[in-house]
C-alpha positions as CSV (number, residue, x, y, z in Angstrom):
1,X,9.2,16.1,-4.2
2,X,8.8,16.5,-8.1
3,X,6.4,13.9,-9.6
4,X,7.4,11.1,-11.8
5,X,10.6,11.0,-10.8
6,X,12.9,7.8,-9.7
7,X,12.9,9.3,-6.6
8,X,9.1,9.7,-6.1
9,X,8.7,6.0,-7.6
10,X,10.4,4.5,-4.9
11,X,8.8,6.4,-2.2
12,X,5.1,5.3,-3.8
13,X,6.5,1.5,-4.0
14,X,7.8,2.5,0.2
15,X,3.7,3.3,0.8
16,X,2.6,0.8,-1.1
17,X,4.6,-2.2,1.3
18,X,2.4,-0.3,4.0
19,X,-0.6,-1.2,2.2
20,X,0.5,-4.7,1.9
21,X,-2.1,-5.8,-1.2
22,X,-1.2,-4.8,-4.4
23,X,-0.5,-6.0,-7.5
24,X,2.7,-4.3,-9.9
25,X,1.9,-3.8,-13.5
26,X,3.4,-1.7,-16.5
27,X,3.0,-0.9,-19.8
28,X,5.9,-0.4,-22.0
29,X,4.8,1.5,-24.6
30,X,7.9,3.7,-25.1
31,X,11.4,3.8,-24.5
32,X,12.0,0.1,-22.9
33,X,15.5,1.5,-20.9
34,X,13.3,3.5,-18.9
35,X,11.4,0.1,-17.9
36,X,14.7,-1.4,-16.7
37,X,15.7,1.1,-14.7
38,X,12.1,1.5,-12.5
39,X,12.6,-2.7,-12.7
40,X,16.2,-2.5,-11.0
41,X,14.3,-0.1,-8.5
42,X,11.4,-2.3,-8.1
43,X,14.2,-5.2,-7.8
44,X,16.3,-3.6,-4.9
45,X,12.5,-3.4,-2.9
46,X,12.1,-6.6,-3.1
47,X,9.3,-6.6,-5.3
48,X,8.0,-8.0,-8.7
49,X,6.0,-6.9,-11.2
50,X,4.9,-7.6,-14.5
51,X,6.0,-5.8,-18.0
52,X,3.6,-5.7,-20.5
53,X,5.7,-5.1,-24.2
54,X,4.1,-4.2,-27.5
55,X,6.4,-5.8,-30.3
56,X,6.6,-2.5,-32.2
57,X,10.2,-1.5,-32.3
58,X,9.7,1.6,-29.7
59,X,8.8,-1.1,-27.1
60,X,10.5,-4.2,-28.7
61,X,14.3,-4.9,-27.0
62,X,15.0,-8.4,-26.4
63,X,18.0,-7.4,-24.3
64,X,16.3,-5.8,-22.1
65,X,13.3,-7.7,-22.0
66,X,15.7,-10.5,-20.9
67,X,17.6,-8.3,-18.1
68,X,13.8,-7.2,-16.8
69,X,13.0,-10.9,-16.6
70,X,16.4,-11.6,-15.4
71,X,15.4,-9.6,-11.9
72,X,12.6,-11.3,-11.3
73,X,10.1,-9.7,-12.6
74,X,7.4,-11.6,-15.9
75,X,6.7,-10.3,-19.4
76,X,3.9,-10.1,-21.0
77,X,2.2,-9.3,-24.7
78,X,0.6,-5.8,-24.8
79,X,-1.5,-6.4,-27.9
80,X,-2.8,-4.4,-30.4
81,X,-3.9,-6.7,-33.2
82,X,-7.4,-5.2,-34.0
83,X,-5.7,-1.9,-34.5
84,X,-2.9,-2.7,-36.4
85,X,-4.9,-5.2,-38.6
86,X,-8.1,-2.7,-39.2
87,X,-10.8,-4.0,-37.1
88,X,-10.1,-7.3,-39.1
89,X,-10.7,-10.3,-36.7
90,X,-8.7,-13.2,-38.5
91,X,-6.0,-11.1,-39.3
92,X,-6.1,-9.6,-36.0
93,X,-5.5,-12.8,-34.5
94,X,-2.8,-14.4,-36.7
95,X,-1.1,-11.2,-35.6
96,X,-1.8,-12.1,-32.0
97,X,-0.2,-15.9,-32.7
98,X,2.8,-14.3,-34.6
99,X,3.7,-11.9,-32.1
100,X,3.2,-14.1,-29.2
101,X,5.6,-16.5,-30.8
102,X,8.0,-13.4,-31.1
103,X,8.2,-12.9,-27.7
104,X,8.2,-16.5,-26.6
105,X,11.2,-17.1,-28.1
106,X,12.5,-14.3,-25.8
107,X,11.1,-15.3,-22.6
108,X,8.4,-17.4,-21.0
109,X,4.8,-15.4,-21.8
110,X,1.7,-16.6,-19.8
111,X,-0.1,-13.0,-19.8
112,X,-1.4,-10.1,-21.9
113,X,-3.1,-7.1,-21.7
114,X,-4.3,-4.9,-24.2
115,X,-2.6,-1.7,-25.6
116,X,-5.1,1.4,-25.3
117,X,-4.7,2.8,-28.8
118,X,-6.7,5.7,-28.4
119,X,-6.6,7.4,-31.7
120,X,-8.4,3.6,-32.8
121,X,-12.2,3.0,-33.5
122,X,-11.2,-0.1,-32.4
123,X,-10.4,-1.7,-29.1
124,X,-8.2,-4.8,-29.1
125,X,-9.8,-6.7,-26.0
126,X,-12.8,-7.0,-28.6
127,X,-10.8,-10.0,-30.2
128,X,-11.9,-12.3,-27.5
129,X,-15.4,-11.8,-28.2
130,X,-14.4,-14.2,-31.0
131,X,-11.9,-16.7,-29.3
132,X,-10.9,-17.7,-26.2
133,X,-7.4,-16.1,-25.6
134,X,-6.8,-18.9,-23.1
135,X,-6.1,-20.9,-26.6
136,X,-3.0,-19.1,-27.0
137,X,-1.8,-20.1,-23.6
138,X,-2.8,-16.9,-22.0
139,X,-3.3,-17.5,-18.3
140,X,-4.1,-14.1,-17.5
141,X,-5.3,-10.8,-19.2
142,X,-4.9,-7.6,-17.0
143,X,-8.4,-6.2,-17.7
144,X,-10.2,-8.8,-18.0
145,X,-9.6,-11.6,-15.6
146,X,-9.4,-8.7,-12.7
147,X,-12.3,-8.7,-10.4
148,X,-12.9,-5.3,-10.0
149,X,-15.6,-5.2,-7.6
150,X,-13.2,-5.8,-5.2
151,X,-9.7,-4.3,-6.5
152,X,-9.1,-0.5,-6.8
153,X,-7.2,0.0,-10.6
154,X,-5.4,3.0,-10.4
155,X,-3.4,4.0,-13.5
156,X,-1.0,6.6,-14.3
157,X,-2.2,7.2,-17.2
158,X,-2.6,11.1,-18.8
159,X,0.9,11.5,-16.3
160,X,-1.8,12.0,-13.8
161,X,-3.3,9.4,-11.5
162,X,-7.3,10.7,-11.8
163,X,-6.4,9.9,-15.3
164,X,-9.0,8.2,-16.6
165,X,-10.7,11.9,-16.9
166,X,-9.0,11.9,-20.3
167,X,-8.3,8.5,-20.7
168,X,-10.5,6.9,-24.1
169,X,-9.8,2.9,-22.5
170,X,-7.2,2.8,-19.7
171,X,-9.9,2.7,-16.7
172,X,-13.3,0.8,-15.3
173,X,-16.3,2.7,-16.7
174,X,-18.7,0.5,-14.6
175,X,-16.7,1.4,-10.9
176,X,-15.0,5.0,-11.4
177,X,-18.1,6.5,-10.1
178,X,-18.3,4.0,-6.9
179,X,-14.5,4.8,-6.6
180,X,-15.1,8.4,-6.4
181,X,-17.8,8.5,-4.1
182,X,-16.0,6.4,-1.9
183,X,-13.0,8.9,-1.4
184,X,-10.6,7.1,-3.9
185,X,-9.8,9.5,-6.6
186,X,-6.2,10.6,-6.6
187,X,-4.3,13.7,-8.9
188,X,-0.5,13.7,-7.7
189,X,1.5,10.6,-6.6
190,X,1.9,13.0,-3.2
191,X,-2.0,12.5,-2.8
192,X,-1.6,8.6,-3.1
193,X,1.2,8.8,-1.0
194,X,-0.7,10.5,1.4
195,X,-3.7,8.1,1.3
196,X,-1.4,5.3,1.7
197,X,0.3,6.2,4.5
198,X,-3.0,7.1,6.5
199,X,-4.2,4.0,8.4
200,X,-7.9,5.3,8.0
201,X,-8.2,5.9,4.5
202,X,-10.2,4.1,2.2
203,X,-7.6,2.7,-0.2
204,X,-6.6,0.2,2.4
205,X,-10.8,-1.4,2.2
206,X,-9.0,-3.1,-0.9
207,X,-6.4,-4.9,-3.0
208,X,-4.9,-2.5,-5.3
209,X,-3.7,-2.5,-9.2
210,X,-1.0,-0.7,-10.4
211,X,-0.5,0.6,-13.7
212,X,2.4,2.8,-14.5
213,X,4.0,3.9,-18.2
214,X,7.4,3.7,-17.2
215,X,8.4,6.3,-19.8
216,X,7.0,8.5,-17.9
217,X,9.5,8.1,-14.1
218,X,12.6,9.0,-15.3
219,X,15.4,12.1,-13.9
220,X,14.1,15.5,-13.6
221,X,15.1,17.4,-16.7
222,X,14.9,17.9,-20.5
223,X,13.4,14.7,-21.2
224,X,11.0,14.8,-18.0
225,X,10.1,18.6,-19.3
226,X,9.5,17.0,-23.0
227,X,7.5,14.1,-21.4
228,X,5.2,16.4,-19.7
229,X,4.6,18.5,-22.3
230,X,4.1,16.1,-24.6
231,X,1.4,14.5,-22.5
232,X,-0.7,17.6,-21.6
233,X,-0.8,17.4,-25.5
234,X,-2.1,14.3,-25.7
235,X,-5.0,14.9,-23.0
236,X,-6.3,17.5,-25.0
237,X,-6.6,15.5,-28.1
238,X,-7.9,12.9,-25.8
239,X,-10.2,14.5,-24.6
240,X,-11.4,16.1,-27.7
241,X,-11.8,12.0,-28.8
242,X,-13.9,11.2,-25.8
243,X,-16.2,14.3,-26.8
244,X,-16.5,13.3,-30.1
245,X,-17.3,9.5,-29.4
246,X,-19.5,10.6,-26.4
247,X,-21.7,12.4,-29.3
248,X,-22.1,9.7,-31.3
């Protein structure tokens, strides 16, 4: 079965009812259609999931932010204040208040989670070293109000789920290493598949959270050959920024 396919989405959400604890998540970074069709997926399983949407206009679609909603599923704010406002805090969070609003009028938004931006010297989640984003009305932010220590994060980011090899935010620093010597690194969505579906393998010792870029699961062909291509791009430069950083 090819990967990141429709197809091979709904045979990972199949294993993941096995598993019975898990936790839906996605960040809509790109092309917002492609969320609505892995939501109508998600939606004919049964299942929910939260939709994280930036407010730039390759993300932003109020139609279909609705619709997404409309199935069942929450919305939430993928911020990116600090970047987009230059590391600078006060503008960084009016920006956070304005765009909130933006999407509130839109739907009902009780969560966030911060976009990666990995090009950035500066990582959004540092806003809340400054105020409590629970001020906003925030209930819940992915990254931070996850307990880690017992809930595996798996993420597809990189198009490759042992992402966060190439990955400059999008993973748990202080638990990969536990993770991996614990058996719980993964490459191909056949390997977490596998995993899944084997009673006696370590991923079912935990919850699970699941980050995917919708984008990314769409019909094999020239888009799914440009996506790929595109990210094996992006790794490279990615991990050129993680070697340079890692220097420093």
């Amino acid at each position: 079965m090819r990967d990141f396919t429709p197809e091979t989405y709904r045979a990972l959400l199949h294993a993941l009812k096995r598993h019975g604890r898990f936790t839906l998540r996605h960040d809509v970074d790109l092309y917002p259609l492609r969320s609505l069709h892995i939501a109508e997926i998600e939606a004919s399983e049964g299942l929910q999931a939260t939709y994280y949407f930036r407010t730039v206009p390759e993300s932003y679609d109020e139609g279909i932010i609705r619709q997404i909603v409309a199935l069942g599923h929450d919305a939430g704010y993928h911020y990116e204040c600090l970047t987009t406002c230059q590391g600078n805090i006060n503008a960084a969070l009016a920006d956070f208040q304005l765009n909130l609003a933006k999407l509130r009028s839109v739907v009902p938004i009780a969560k966030a989670c911060a976009h990666g931006s990995p090009r950035s010297p500066h990582n959004s989640m540092d806003l809340w070293q400054h105020q409590d984003y629970h001020t906003f009305g925030i209930e819940h932010e992915s990254m931070l109000d996850t307990d880690f220590s017992t809930t595996f994060y798996l993420t597809d980011t990189g198009r490759r789920w042992d992402g966060y090899r190439v990955s400059v935010r999008d993973k748990v620093p202080q638990y990969q290493d536990q993770w991996s010597r614990e058996g719980l690194v993964f490459h191909t969505t056949d390997d977490l598949i596998r995993a899944l579906n084997s009673a006696q393998h370590p991923i079912h010792t935990r919850p699970l959270l699941i980050n995917t870029h919708p984008q990314r699961w769409i019909p094999f062909g020239a888009a799914w050959v440009k996506e790929a291509a595109v990210q094996r791009a992006k790794n490279i430069v990615k991990q050129s920024l993680i070697a340079i950083r890692n220097r420093k």
